[in-house]
N, C-alpha and C positions, 0 to 999 in steps of 0.2 A: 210733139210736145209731151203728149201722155208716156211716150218711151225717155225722154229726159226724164220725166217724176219720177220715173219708177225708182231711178240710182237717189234721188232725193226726198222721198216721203216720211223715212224714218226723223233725218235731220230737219226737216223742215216741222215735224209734229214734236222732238226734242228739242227745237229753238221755240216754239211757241211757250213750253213750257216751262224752259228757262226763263222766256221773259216775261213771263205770268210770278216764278219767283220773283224775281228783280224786282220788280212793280211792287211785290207786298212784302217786301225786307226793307225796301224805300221808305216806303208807309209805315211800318212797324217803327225803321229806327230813327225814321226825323219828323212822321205826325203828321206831314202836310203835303200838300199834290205839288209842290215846287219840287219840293226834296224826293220826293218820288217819280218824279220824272226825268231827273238830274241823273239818279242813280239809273233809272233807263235806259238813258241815253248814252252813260258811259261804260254799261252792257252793250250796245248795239254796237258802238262802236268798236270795244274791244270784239267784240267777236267778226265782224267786217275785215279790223285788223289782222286778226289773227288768221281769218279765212286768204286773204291777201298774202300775207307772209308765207301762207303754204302749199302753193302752186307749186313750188318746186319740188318741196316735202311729197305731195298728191306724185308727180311727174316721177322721183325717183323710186318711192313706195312702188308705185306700177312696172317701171322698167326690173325691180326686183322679184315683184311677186308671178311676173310672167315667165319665170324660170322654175318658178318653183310650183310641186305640186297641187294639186284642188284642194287636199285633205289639208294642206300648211296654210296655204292661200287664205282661206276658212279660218283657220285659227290664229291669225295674225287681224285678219280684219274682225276678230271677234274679243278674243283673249287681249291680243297685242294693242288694240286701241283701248280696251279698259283701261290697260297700266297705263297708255298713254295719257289717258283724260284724268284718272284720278294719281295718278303717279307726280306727272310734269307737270300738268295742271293745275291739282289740288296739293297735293302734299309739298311738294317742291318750295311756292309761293310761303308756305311757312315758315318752311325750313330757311330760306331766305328770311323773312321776319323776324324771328327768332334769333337768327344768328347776330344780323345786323342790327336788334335792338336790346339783346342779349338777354331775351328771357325763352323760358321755354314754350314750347308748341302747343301746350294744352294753355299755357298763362296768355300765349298769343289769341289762340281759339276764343279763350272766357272773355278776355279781354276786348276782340271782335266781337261779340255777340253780344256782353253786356254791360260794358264801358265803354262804347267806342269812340266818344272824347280822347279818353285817355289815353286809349289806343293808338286813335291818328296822332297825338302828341307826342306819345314815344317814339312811334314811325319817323316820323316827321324831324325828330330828334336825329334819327339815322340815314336821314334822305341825302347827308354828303357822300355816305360810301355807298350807297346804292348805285345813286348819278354815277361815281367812278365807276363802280364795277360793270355796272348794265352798261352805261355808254361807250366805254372799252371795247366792253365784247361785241356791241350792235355796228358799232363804227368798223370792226375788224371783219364780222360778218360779209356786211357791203361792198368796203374795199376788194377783197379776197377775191369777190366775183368779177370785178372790172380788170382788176391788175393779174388776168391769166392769158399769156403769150399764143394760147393754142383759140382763146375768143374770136372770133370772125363774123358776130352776128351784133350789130350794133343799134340801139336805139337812137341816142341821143345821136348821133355821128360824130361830129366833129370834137365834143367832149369825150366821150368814150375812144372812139382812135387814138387822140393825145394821149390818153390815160394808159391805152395798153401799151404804148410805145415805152413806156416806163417800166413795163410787168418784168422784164430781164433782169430789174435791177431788184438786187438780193434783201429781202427784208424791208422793202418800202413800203410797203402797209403799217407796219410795226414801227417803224419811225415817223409815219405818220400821225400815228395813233397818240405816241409820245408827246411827240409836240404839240399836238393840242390838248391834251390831257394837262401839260405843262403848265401851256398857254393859259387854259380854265385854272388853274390852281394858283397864279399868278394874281386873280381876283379874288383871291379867298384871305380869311387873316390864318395867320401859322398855324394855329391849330386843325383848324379846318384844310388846309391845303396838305399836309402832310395826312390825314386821313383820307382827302381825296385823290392822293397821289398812290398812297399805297392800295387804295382799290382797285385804280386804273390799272396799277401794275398786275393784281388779282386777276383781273378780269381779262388782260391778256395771257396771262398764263392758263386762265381757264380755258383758253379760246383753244390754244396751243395744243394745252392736254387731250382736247376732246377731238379733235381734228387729228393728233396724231395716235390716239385711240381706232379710230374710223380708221385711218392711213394700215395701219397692224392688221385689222381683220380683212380689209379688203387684198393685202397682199398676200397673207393665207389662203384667203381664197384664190385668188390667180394661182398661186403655185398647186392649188388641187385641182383646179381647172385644165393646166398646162400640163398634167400630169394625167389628163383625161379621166380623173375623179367628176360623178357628180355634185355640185355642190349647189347649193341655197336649196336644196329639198327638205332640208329637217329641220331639227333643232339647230342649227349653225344658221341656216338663214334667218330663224323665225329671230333670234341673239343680235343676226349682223340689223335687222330691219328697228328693234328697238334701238341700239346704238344709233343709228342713222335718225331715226326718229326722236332721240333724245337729245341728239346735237342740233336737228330741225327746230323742234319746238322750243330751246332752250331761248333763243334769242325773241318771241314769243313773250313768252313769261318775262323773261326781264322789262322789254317794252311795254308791259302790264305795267308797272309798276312810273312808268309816266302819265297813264290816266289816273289812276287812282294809288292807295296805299289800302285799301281796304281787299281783305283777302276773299271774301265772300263775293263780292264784286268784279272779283280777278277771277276767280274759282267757277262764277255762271257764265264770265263772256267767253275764257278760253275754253271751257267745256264746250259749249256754242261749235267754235272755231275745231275743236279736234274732230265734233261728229263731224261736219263739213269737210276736213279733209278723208276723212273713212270715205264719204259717198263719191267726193273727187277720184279718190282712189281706184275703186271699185267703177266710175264711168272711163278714167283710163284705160285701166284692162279693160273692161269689156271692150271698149269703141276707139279707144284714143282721141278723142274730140277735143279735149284742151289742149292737146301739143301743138295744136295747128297756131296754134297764137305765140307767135315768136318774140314778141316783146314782153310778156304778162314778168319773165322775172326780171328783165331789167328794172322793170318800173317797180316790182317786190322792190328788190336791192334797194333800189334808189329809195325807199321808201325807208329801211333800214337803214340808210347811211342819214338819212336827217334826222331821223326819230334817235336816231345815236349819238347827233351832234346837239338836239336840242335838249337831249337826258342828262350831258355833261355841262352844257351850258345852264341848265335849269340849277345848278348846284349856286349858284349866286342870283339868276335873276327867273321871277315866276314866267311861266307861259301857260295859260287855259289849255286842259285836259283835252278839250274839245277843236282848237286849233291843231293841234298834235294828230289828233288822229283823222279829221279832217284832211290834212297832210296828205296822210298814207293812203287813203282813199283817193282822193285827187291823182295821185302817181299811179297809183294802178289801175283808173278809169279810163286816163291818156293811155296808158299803156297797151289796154285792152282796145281801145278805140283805136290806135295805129294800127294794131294787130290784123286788125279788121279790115282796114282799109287798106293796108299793104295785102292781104289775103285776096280782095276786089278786083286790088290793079296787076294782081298776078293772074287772075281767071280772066280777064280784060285782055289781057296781051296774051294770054294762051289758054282759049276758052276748052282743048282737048285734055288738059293737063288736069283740071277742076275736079274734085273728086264727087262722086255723086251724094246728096245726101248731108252736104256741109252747108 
């Protein structure tokens, strides 16, 4: 146990402290222990969230940085999470704000801090192309992971099987995504459907962009690889681990924006969330201990594909902040708890196989 804290000590004394903020920006900006506990609660949860969502993110981070040097190693889980936590995290959620509600970032900032009536009303005003945009890209996220031909590791079984048996077929995520993006826009009046349509379409192309961003540098790499070049030791790795970490977290941040509209609120749970994957990271490489749980991302995914379908649905009808991420919690509990139990019935039926120590 004492050798687990140690990859945790830091995150666990920066989540206290985050939610020691939370508690009195509650109390600051609504006066009373209801609203102060509300906003709490929709920090724990984003950060829960967020910590959920980036099993994978932790899983890939690691299979990269054990290629690459101590001295980069080092500067990526130090340098490279900063821009992470204040970059994607903080900056980012603005910049969204901002654009979506079409004022500027410092008007967004003042406007959080000391109007935030007025605030969540402008937001609030812009929450059709958000829904589009965020739910596009979280919907296309999920999809992606089920519909890949070379998958052979299944949670759900019999859903998942069906679902790959489709993966051959050219662009069905993306028609998918369409039609129900369609389908939601069909509840909407003209105005509003035509702005959430053209998000949706944003949001796939952002998907698009950024996955074929990823696809460019990793094929660089291979050809310096193949070519018996060292590569992810420098600067090229520390470049390819942000990129990968910006497309990680990107789906993150947008699903922020189903709990709350409030950026300060988005800004302490996903901070939460980014130290937590550093220390995931970090127990990786050292140990590899989380890969043993074979199921942890299908249940992420799946947790992404609802939180994407109730982001887009939520453009016509309310759903509580706290159902939502409830959700994603639930999916990745079951997920972890098959995990577990399938790890059991493998040491059960071949107790020489068990590795020591797990």
């Amino acid at each position: 146990m004492q050798t687990l804290l140690r990859y945790y000590t830091f995150s666990l004394a920066f989540t206290a402290v985050c939610f020691a903020l939370a508690a009195y920006y509650g109390w600051v900006s609504t006066g009373t222990i209801g609203g102060m506990l509300s906003v709490l609660w929709i920090v724990i949860v984003l950060s829960i969230l967020e910590v959920s969502l980036s099993f994978d993110n932790a899983v890939v981070n690691a299979t990269v940085l054990r290629e690459m040097d101590p001295v980069w190693q080092q500067r990526f889980l130090t340098i490279g999470i900063l821009i992470a936590v204040f970059g994607m995290r903080i900056v980012f959620p603005i910049a969204i704000v901002s654009i979506a509600a079409q004022i500027g970032p410092w008007d967004a900032i003042q406007l959080s801090l000391g109007d935030p009536e007025e605030y969540e009303r402008i937001v609030s005003g812009a929450h059709i192309g958000i829904a589009g945009f965020g739910g596009a890209f979280l919907v296309m996220v999920g999809l992606t992971f089920f519909f890949d031909e070379e998958k052979e590791v299944h949670w759900i079984h019999s859903l998942e099987q069906t679902i790959n048996k489709f993966s051959s077929v050219p662009a069905v995520e993306i028609g998918l995504v369409l039609a129900l993006v369609y389908g939601v826009s069909t509840l909407l009046t003209p105005d509003d459907a035509l702005t959430f349509l053209t998000a949706g379409l944003l949001g796939l192309i952002t998907f698009i962009g950024v996955h074929a961003l990823g696809a460019i540098i990793e094929q660089r790499e291979a050809r310096k690889k193949a070519a018996g070049e060292i590569v992810r030791s420098g600067l090229g790795g520390f470049l390819y681990l942000e990129v990968l970490d910006a497309s990680f977290s990107f789906d993150g941040v947008i699903g922020a924006f189903a709990l709350s509209n409030n950026m300060i609120v988005i800004a302490i749970g996903l901070s939460v969330g980014a130290m937590f994957v550093r220390s995931m990271t970090i127990h990786l490489v050292r140990t590899g201990t989380l890969a043993q749980y074979r199921y942890l991302e299908h249940g992420a995914f799946w947790a992404i594909i609802v939180l994407g379908i109730i982001m887009l649905v939520s453009a016509r009808y309310h759903i509580p902040e706290t159902i939502t991420g409830l959700i994603g919690a639930v999916l990745i509990g079951l997920s972890l708890w098959w995990s577990i139990r399938h790890n059991r019935a493998e040491r059960a039926a071949n107790p020489a196989a068990a590795e020591p120590g797990t």
